[in-house]
C-alpha positions in Angstrom: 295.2 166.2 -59.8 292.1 165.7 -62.2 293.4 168.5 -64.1 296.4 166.2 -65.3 294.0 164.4 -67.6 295.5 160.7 -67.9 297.8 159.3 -65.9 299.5 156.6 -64.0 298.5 155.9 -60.5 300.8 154.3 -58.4 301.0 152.5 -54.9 302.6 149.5 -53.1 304.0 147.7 -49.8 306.8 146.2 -49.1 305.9 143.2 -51.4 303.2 144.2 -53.9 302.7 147.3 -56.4 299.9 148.3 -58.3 299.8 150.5 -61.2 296.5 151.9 -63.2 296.2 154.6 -66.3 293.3 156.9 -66.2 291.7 159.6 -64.8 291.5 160.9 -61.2 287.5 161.6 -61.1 284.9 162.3 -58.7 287.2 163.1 -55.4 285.8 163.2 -51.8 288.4 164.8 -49.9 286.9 166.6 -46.8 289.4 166.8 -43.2 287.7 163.5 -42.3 290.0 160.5 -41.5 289.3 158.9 -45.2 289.2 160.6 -48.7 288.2 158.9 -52.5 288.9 158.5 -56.0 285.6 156.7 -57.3 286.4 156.2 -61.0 286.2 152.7 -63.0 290.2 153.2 -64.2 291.5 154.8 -60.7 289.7 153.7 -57.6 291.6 155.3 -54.3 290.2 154.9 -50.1 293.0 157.1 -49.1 293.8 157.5 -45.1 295.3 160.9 -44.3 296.9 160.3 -41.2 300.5 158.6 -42.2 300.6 161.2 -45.4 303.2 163.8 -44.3 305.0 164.9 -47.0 304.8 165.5 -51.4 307.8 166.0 -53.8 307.1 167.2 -57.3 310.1 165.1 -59.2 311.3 165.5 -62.4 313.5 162.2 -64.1 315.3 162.6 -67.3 314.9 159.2 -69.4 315.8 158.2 -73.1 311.9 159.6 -73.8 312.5 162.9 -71.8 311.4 164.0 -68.6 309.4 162.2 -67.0 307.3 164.1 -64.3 305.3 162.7 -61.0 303.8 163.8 -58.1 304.8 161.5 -55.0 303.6 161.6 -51.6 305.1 159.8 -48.8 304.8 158.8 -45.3 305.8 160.2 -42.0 308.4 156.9 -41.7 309.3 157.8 -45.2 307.8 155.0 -47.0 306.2 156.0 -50.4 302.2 156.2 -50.1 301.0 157.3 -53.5 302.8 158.5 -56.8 301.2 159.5 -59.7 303.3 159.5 -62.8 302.1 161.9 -66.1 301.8 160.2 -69.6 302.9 161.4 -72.6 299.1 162.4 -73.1 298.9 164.2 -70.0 298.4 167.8 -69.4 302.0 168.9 -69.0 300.8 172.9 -68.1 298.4 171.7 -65.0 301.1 169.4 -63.5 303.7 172.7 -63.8 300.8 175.1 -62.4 300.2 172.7 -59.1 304.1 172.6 -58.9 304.4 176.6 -58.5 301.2 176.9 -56.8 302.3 174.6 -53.8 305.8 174.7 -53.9 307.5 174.7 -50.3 309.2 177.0 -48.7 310.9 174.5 -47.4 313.3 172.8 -50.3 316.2 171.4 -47.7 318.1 168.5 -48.8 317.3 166.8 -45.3 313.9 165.2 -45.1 313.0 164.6 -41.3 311.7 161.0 -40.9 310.2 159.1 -38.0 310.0 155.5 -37.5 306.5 154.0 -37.4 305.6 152.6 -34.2 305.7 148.8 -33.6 302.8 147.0 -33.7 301.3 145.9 -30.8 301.9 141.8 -30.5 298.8 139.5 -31.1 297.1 138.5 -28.2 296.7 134.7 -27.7 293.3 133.4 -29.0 292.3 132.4 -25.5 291.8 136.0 -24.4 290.0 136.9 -27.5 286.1 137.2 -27.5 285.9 134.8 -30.4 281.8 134.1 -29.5 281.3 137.8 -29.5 283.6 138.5 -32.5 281.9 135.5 -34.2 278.6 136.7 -33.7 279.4 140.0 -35.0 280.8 138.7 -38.2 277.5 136.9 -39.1 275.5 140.0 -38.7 277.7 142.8 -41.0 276.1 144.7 -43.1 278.9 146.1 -44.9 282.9 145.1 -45.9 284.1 147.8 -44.4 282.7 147.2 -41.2 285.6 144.3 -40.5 289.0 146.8 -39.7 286.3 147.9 -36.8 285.3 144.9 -35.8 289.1 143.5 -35.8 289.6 146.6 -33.7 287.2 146.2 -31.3 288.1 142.7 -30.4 291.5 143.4 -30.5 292.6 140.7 -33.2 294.9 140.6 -36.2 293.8 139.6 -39.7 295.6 136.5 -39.8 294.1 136.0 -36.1 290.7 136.8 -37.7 290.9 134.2 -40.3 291.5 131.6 -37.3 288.3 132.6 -35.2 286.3 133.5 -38.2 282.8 132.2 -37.8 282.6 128.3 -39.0 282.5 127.8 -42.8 282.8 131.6 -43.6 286.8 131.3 -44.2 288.5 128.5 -45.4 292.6 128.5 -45.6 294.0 127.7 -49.1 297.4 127.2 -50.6 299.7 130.0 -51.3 299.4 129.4 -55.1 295.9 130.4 -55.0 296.9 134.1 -56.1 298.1 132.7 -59.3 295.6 129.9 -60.0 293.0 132.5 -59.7 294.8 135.3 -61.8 295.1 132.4 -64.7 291.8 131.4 -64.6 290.9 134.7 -64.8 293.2 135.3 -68.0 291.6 132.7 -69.1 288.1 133.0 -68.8 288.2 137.0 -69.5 286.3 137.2 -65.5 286.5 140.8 -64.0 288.0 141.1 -60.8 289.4 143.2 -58.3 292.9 143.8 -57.0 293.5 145.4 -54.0 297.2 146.8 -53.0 297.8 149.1 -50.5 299.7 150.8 -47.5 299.0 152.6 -44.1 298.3 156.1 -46.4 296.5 153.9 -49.6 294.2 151.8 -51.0 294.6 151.7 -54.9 292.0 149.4 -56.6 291.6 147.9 -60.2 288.1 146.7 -61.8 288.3 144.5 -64.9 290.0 141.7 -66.1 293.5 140.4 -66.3 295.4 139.1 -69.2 298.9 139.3 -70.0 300.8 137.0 -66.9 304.2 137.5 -66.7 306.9 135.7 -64.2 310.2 137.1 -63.3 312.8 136.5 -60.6 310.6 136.3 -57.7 307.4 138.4 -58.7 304.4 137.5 -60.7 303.0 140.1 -62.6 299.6 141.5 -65.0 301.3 143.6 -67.6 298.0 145.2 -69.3 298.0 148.3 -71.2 296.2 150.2 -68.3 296.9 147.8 -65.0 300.1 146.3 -64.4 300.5 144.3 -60.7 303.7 142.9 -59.4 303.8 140.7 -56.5 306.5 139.1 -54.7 305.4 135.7 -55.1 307.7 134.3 -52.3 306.6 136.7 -49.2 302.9 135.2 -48.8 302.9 133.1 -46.6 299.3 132.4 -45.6 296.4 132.9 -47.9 292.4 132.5 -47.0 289.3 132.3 -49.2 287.2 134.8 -46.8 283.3 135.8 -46.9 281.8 138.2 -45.3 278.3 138.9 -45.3 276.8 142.1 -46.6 273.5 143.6 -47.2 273.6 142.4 -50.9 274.6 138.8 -49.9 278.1 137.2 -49.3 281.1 138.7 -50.4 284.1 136.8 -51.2 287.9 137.4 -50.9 291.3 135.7 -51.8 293.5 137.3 -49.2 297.3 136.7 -49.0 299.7 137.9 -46.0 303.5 137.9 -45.9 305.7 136.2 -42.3 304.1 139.5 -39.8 300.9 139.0 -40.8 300.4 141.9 -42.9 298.2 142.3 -46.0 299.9 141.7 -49.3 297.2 141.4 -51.6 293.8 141.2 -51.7 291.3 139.8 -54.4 287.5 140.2 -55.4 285.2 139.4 -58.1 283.8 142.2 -59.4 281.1 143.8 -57.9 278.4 146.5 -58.5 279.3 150.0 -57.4 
């Protein structure tokens, strides 16, 4: 994929999508559970174990063809597409195309259904003094999906038995005071969209805000975010200590307590 040059990532959920131009720079793809894209236009955490299938597709539009790569899900569900430009490398994308072309080109695409999540347990079978203690002492971000899974608590649950002062439940328009601000004041953040198979990030600012029917939108030259506005329905300033000091996040979640959208300021690398 590097060799495409400039390009447009792109990955959502049900009620968020994230778009970035650039380049796909300095992979780390080994057979481990997680693989990167550490660039300052397309940031990826990748988790390989929904990914289950890739389409080379070609669109014809009033421009011409427009050619991707998309990769999807064992359920189906889109994970990661990654749209050429009129500036990108045209003969790379059709030399991955022959070298891994399938077999395989059936019209029927087997699908299974993801599994249902387990239901939250109630709060009063939680460790919340162990899982509090816990979250005082991380020395990394990424050390919370663990913790969460070691206690056996949800994110929204999390919020709830978070230590005392270290989240703090906010209204649902905090997504788009923030983003305005941020328009306003030119502050770099970070915007955080993903799905089982993705994480795709953007680092910089946000300008142009645009409302439609139902979604609120950044339509930059190089980032565009679309979020449907009316699917959060719980949102949390969290912190979450680190070795560099507190890190803060906006989070928002939609009715089953999934992830939408998730906010930072920006940080060093």
């Amino acid at each position: 994929v590097p060799t495409l040059g400039r390009v447009m990532a792109l990955s959502r959920n049900d009620d968020a999508v994230h778009e970035r131009k650039g380049e796909y720079l300095n992979p780390s793809l080994t057979e481990q559970h997680v693989g990167l894209f550490v660039g300052a236009d397309i940031d990826l955490r990748i988790f390989w174990g929904p990914w289950n299938s890739a389409f080379a597709v070609i669109e014809e539009g009033h421009d011409g063809p427009r050619r991707s790569l998309q990769f999807f899900a064992k359920d189906g569900e889109a994970v990661h597409k990654v749209y050429l430009l009129p500036e990108s490398n045209v003969i790379a994308y059709e030399t991955i195309v022959e070298k891994y072309t399938s077999d395989d080109q059936s019209k029927v695409q087997a699908v299974t259904p993801w599994p249902a999540e387990a239901p939250e347990k109630p709060d009063a079978e939680i460790n919340a003094e162990g899982f509090r203690a816990d979250w005082k002492v991380m020395k990394d971000t990424h050390d919370f999906y663990g913790m969460t899974r070691k206690y056996g608590v949800t994110r929204t649950q999390a919020l709830r038995l978070a230590p005392e002062g270290l989240t703090t439940k906010v209204s649902n328009n905090a997504m788009r005071e923030m983003a305005t601000a941020a328009s306003k004041s030119g502050l770099p953040i970070m915007v955080f969209i993903g799905n089982k198979g993705m994480i795709q990030i953007h680092t910089g600012t946000v300008k142009n805000l645009m409302d439609v029917p139902e979604w609120f939108n950044v339509i930059d030259p190089d980032f565009n975010m679309h979020v449907r506005e009316g699917a959060i329905t719980e949102s949390g300033v969290v912190r979450k200590p680190s070795v560099d000091g507190i890190v803060t996040a906006i989070e928002c979640f939609d009715a089953k307590g999934t992830l939408v959208v998730q906010f930072f300021g920006k940080r060093k690398p």
